[in-house]
Steps between C-alpha positions, in 0.01 A plus 500: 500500500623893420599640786331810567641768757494893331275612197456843324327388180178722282180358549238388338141622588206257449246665826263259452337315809417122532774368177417130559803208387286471190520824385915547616540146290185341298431125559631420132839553628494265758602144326876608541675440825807695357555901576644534170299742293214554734557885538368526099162377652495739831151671460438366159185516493510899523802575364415323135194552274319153347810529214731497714643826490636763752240696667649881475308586787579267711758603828760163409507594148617863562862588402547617878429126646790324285730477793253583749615240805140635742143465443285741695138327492195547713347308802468149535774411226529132453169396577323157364647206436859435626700436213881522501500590172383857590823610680688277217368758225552806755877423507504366142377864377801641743300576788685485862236689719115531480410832711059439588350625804398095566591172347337147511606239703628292267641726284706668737633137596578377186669898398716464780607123434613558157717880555138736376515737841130617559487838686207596700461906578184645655271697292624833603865382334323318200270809415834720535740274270226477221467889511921541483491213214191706285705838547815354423507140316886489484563499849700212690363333825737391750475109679700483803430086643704528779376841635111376380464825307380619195607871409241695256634735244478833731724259773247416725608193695165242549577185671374168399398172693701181366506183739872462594560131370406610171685851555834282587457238164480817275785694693703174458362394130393166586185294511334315774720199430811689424419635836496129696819399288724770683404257836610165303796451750304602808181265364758160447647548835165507657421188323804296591397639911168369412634130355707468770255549758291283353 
């Protein structure tokens, strides 16, 4: 997994409440269980017309959001089903950070497991970034993992809730099983104690 511990990156802004897994990756892309390529698919269903083409007005197909590395969505991003694949096409578009004012269950879990951080600000924060982002669509956001902060345009600092297991894998770039492998030694010796004493 990426590790993930400082980000200034543009965004992308796609204020839309209640994006369900279906809409971030449509069920039609879900016979691989490959990464490769997904990002082509990420919102497909809105960012192509029936032919298959571009949709000019659509935020992902705006010369701005090539290199874009945060999404700045709405409230409850992530909901429905709980498809990997979602976070899969996040990163595979170049995504590192989703900024919503609430994320599903799920979602979140599966973002954080495979290097996507989701960042949760109050509305306050939310209403204030999407305001900086209309007046000025150029400007960088700051990510800060370690400090749990995410720094608007104007500099405001807004801090973000991450749980610290999760906060540690991403500082560290490694999964939940990378994770157990760095206790390999300590997990053998405990089994020997535990044969011997048996």
């Amino acid at each position: 997994m990426p590790q993930f511990t400082t980000l200034r990156s543009r965004a992308v802004v796609l204020p839309v409440n209640d994006i369900d897994t279906d809409q971030i990756i449509p069920a039609r892309f879900l016979k691989t269980t490959d990464k490769a390529g997904l990002g082509a698919s990420l919102f497909a269903d809105w960012r192509y017309d029936a032919a298959g083409a571009p949709r000019p007005d659509f935020a992902l197909n705006a010369p701005r959001a090539k290199g874009a590395q945060v999404l700045v969505a709405g409230d409850n991003f992530g909901c429905g089903s709980s498809r990997e694949h979602a976070p899969w096409a996040l990163t595979g578009f170049g995504f590192r950070a989703v900024v919503a004012t609430s994320f599903a269950d799920i979602f979140r879990s599966n973002a954080l497991k495979n290097g996507l951080l989701p960042v949760a600000v109050d509305a306050a924060a939310h209403r204030s970034l999407l305001d900086q982002l209309a007046r000025a669509p150029e400007s960088e956001l700051g990510i800060d993992l370690a400090a749990q902060a995410l720094t608007l345009p104007d500099g405001a600092r807004v801090s973000f809730p991450i749980d610290p297991f999760s906060r540690t894998c991403l500082l560290e770039g490694v999964d939940e099983l990378g994770y157990i492998q760095r206790f390999e030694d300590r997990i053998a010796a405990h089994e020997r104690r535990m044969a011997e004493a048996s």
